[in-house]
VOPAGU-2260 file (C-alpha; in pm, 1 decimal, decimal comma):
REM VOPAGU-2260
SITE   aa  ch    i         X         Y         Z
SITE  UNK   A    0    3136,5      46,1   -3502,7
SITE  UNK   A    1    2925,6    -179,7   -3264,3
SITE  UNK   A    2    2536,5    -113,4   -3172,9
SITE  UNK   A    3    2372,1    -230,3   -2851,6
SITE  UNK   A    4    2031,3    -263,5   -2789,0
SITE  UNK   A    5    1894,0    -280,0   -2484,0
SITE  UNK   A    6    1477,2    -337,6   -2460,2
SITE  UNK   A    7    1350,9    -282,1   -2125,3
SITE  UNK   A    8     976,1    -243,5   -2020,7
SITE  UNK   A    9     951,7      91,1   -2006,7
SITE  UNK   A   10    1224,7     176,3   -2291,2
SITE  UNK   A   11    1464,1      77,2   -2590,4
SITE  UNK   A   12    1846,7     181,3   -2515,1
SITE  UNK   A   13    2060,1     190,2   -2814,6
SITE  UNK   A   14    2407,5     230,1   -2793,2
SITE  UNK   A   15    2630,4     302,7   -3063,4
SITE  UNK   A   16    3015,6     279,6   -3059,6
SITE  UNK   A   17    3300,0     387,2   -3297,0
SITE  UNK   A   18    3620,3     276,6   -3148,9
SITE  UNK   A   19    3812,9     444,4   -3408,0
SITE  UNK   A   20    3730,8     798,3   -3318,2
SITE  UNK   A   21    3653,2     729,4   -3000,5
SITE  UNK   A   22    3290,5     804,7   -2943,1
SITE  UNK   A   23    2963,6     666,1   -2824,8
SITE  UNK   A   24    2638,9     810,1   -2826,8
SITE  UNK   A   25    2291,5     663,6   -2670,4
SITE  UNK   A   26    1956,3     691,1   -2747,3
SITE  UNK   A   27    1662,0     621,6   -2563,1
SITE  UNK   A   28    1290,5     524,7   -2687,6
SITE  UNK   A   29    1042,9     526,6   -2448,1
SITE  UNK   A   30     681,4     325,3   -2508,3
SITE  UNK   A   31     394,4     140,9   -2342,7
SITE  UNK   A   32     457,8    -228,8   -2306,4
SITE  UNK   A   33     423,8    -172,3   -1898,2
SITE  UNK   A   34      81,5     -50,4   -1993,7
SITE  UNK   A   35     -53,6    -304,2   -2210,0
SITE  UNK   A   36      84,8    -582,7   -1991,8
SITE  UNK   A   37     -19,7    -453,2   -1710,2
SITE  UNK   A   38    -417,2    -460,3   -1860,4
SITE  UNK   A   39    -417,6    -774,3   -2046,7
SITE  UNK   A   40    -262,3    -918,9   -1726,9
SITE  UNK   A   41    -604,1    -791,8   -1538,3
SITE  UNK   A   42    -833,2    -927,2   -1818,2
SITE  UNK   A   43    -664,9   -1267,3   -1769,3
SITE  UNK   A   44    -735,9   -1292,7   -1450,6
SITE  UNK   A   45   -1107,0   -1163,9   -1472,4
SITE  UNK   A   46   -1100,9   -1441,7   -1728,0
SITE  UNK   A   47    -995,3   -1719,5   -1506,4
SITE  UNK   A   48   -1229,8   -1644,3   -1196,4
SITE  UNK   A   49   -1508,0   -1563,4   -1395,4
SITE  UNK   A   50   -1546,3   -1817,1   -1644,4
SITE  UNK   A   51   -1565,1   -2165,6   -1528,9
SITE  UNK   A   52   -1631,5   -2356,2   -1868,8
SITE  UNK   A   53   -1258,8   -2486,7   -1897,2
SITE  UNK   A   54   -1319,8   -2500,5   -2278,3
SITE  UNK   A   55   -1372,0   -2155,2   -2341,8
SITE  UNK   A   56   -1147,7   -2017,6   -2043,9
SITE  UNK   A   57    -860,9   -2153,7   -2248,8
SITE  UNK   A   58   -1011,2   -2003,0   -2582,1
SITE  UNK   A   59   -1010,1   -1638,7   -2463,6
SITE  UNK   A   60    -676,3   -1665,4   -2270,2
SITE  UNK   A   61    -578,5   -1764,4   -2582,9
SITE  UNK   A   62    -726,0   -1504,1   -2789,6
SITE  UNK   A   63    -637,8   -1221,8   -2519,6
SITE  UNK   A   64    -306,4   -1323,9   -2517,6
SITE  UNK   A   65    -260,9   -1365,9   -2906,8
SITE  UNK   A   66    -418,7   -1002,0   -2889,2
SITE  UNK   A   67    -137,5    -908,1   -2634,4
SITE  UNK   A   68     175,8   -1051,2   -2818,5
SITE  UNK   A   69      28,1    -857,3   -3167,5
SITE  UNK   A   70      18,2    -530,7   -2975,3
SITE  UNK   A   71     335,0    -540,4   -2770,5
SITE  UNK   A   72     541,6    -683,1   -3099,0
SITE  UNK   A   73     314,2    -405,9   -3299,8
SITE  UNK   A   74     553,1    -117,6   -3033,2
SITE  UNK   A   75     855,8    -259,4   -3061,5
SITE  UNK   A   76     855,5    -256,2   -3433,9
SITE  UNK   A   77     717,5      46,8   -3498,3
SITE  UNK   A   78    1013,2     281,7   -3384,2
């Protein structure tokens, strides 16, 4: 039996095979990476027009995207 996983933006494809018997079968997950990318990727750039200390521009891209990784790695995991 062989498994493939597949994770795209807007889903997780899993495909599972059993050679012997001659079947497959595929599930599909979807979440909301696209969603949560697509926000933190607006804050970031509010951040870097609107801040112009370079010292703490790089400390709340760095929080915000610390924040971001958590969350996305947060829906992958939790299916």
């Amino acid at each position: 039996m062989l498994i493939f996983i597949d994770i795209n933006e807007d889903s997780i494809d899993c495909l599972l095979v059993n050679y012997d018997k001659s079947e497959a079968m595929l599930s599909s997950i979807k979440h909301d990476i696209r969603r949560i990318r697509t926000s933190y990727r607006r804050t970031r750039k509010s951040i870097q027009e609107k801040v112009k200390n370079p010292r703490l521009r790089i400390k709340l891209l760095a929080k915000y995207g610390l924040r971001e990784r958590k969350r996305v790695k947060d829906r992958l995991k939790r299916r």
